[in-house]
C-alpha positions as CSV (number, residue, x, y, z in Angstrom):
1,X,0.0,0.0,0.0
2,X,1.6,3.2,-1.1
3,X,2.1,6.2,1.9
4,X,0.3,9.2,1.7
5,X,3.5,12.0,2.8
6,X,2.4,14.6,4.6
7,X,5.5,15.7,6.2
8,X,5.7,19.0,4.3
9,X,2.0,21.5,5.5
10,X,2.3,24.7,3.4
11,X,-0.8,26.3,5.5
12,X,1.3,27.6,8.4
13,X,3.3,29.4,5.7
14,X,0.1,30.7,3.9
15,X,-1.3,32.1,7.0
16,X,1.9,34.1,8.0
17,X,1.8,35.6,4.2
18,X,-1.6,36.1,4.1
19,X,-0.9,38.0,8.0
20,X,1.8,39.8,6.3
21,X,0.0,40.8,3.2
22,X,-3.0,42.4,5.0
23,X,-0.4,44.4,7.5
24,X,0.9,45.5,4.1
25,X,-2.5,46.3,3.1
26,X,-2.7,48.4,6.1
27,X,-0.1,50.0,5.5
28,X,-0.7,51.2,2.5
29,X,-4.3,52.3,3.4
30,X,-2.7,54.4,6.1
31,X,-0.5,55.7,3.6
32,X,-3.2,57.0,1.6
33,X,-4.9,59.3,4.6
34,X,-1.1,60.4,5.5
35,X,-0.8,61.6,1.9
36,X,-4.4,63.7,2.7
37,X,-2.3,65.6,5.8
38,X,1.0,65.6,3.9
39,X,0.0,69.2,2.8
40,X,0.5,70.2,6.6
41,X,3.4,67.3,7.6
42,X,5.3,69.1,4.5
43,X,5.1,72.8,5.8
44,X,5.9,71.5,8.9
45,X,8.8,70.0,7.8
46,X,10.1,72.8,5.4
47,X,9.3,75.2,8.4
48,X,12.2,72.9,9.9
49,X,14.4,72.9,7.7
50,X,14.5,76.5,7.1
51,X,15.5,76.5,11.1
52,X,18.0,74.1,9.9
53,X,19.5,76.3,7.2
54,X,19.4,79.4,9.1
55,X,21.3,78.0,12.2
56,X,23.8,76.4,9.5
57,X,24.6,79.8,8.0
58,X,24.8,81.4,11.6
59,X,27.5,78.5,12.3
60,X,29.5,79.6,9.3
61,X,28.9,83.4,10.3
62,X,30.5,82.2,13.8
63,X,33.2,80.6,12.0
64,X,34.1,83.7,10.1
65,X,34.0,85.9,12.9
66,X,36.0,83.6,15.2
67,X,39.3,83.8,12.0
68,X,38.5,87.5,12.1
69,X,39.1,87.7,15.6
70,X,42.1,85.2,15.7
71,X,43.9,87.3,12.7
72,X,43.3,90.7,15.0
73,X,44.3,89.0,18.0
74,X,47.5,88.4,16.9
75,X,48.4,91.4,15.3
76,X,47.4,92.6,18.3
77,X,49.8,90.5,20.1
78,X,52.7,91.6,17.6
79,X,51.8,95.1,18.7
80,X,52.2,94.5,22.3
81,X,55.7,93.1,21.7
82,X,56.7,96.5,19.7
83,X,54.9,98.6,21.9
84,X,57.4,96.9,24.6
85,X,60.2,98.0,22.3
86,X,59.0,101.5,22.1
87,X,59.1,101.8,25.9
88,X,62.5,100.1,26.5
89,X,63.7,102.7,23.2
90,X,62.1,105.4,25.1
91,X,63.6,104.8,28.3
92,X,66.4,104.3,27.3
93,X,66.6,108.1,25.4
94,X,65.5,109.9,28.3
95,X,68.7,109.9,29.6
96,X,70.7,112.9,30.4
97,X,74.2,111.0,29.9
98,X,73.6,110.4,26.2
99,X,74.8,112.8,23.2
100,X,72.6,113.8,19.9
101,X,74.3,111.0,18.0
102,X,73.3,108.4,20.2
103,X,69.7,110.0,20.8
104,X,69.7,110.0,16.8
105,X,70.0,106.4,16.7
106,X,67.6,105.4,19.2
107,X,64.8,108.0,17.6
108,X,65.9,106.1,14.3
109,X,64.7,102.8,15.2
110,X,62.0,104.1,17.7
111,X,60.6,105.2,14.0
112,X,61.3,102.2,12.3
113,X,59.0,100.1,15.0
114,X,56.2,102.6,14.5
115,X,56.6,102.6,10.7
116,X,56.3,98.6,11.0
117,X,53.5,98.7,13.7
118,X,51.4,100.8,11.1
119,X,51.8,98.4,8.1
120,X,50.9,95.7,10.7
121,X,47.2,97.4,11.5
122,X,46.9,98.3,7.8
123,X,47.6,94.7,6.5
124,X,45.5,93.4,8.9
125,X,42.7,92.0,7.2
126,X,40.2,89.0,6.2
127,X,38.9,88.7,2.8
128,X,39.9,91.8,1.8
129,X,38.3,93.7,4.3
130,X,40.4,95.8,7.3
131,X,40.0,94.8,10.6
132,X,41.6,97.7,12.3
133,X,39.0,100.6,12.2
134,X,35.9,98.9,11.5
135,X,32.5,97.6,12.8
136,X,31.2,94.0,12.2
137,X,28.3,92.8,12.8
138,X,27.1,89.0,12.6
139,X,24.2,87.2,11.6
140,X,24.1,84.2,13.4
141,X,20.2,83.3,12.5
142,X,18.2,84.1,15.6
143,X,20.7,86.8,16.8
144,X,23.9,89.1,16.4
145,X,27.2,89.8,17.3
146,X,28.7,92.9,16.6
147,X,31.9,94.1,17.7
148,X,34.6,96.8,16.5
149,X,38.0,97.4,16.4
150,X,39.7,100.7,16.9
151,X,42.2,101.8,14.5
152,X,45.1,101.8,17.1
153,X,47.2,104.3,15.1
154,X,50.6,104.2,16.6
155,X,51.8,107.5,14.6
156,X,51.5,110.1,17.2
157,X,53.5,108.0,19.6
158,X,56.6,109.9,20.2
159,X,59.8,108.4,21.9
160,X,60.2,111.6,24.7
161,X,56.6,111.0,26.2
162,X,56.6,107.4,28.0
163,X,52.6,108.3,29.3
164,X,51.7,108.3,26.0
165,X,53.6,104.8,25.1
166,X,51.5,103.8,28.1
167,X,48.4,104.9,27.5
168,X,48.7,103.2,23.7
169,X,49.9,100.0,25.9
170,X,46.5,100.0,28.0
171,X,44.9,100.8,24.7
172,X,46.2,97.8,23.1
173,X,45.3,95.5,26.2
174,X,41.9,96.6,26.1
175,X,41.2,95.9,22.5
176,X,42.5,92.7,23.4
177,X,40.1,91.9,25.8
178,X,37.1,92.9,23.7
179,X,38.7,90.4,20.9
180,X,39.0,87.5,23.3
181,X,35.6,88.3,24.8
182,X,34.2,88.4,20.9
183,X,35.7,84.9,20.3
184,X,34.2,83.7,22.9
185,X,30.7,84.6,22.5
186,X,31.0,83.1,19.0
187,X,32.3,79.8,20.5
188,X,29.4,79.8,22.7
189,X,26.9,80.8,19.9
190,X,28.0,78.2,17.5
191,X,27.5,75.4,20.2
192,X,24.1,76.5,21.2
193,X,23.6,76.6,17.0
194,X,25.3,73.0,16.3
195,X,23.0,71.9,19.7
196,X,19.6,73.4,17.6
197,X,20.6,71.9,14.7
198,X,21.0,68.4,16.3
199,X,17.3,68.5,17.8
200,X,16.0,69.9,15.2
201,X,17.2,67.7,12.8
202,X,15.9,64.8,14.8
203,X,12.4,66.6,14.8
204,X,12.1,66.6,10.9
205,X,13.1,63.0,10.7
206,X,10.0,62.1,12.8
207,X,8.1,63.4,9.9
208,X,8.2,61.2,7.2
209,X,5.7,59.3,5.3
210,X,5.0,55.8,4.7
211,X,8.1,54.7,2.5
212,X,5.9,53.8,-0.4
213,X,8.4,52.0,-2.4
214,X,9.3,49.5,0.5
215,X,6.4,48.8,1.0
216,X,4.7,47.9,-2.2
217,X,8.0,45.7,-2.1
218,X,6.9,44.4,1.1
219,X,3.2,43.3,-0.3
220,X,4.6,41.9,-4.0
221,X,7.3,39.4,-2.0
222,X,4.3,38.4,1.0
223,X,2.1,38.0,-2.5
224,X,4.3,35.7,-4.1
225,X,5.2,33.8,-1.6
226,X,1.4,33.6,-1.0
227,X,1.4,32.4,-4.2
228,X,3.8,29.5,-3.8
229,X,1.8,28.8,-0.5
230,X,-1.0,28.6,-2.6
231,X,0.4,25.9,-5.2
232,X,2.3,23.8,-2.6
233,X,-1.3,23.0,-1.3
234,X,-2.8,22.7,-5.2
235,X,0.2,20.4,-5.5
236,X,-0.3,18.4,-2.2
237,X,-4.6,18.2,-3.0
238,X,-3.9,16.6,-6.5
239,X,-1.1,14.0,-5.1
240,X,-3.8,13.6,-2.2
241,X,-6.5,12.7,-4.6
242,X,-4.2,10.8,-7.1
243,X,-3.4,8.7,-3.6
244,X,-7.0,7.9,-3.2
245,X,-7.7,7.1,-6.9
246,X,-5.0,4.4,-6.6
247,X,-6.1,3.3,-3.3
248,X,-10.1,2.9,-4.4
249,X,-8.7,1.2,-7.6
């Protein structure tokens, strides 16, 4: 008597397609009522990104301003150093025991430090715009920075008056300060901007359709392996019934 095999049951394997074709289903349906609010989802979303933009600009804004500063700060630096000179070349001429030759000298290269100090502050610049002598101001999206830089003209400096080296000195020392305290708020600014962008970015990728394309993918593969479900069990019926035919015969 032949065996009738029924080790192999394709209906488990139809049922989780069938499961996984009307989840699909489902899917897709609740596609089709997102698409009828994607008209609002979408301004949302651009409203979002525009955040996004905005704060990216104001980080590059930041970045600019934070090279402008570094480029003043240390030409401000350099003129500390020569402003150091011009004290030491001034002390040293106010000095009773020394002759016109010798003062000559020293008022020599006392001139050629403020000659160099000048071209200094009038080099000074970033993309072809002065630094020395100018007001900035930076968009950084939501806010501004603005800041200035005094020209610092070292040309009335004169080698006999020591309060007036001094007074450049403090001058110097103060612009300095502001520069630092400049740099610093643009650090600070483009961290709280990089910190939006980060949270906002996550909130525009919460708002995002159906992926349509997946899942018509999704319900094609659960429909063809419904399919196969489907003629396994064709497959098993007719050996079933060609079984009992040789059975009854």
């Amino acid at each position: 008597m032949s065996a009738i095999n029924t080790q192999y049951n394709p209906l488990p394997q139809m049922n989780t397609e069938t499961n996984k074709r009307d989840k699909t289903l489902e899917k897709i349906a609740s596609a089709i009522q997102i698409g009828m609010e994607e008209s609002a989802s979408r301004s949302i979303a651009d409203m979002l990104q525009n955040d996004i933009s905005s704060a990216s600009q104001g980080v590059m804004n930041a970045n600019d301003g934070i090279s402008m500063m570094q480029i003043a700060g240390g030409t401000l630096n350099s003129l500390s150093d020569q402003t150091q000179t011009l004290n030491d070349l001034s002390v040293r001429y106010n000095n009773a025991a020394l002759n016109d030759s010798q003062k000559q000298v020293l008022q020599g290269e006392f001139n050629q430090t403020v000659a160099s100090m000048q071209q200094s502050i009038e080099s000074t610049s970033y993309n072809g715009k002065s630094l020395f002598g100018s007001s900035m101001s930076f968009s950084l999206g939501d806010s501004n920075i603005s800041t200035s830089i005094p020209s610092l003209s070292p040309s009335s400096l004169s080698i006999d008056n020591q309060d007036g080296i001094q007074a450049y000195r403090d001058s110097l020392s103060q612009a300095n300060s502001d520069v630092g305290s400049t740099t610093n708020s643009f650090v600070s600014a483009t961290n709280t901007l990089l910190e939006k962008i980060t949270s906002t970015s996550a909130a525009k990728s919460q708002i995002a359709d159906t992926d349509m394309t997946n899942t018509i993918k999704d319900f094609q593969q659960s429909n063809l392996k419904l399919d196969m479900s489907q003629i396994a069990i064709a497959h098993q019926n007719d050996a079933l019934r060609q079984n009992i035919t040789r059975l009854l015969g």
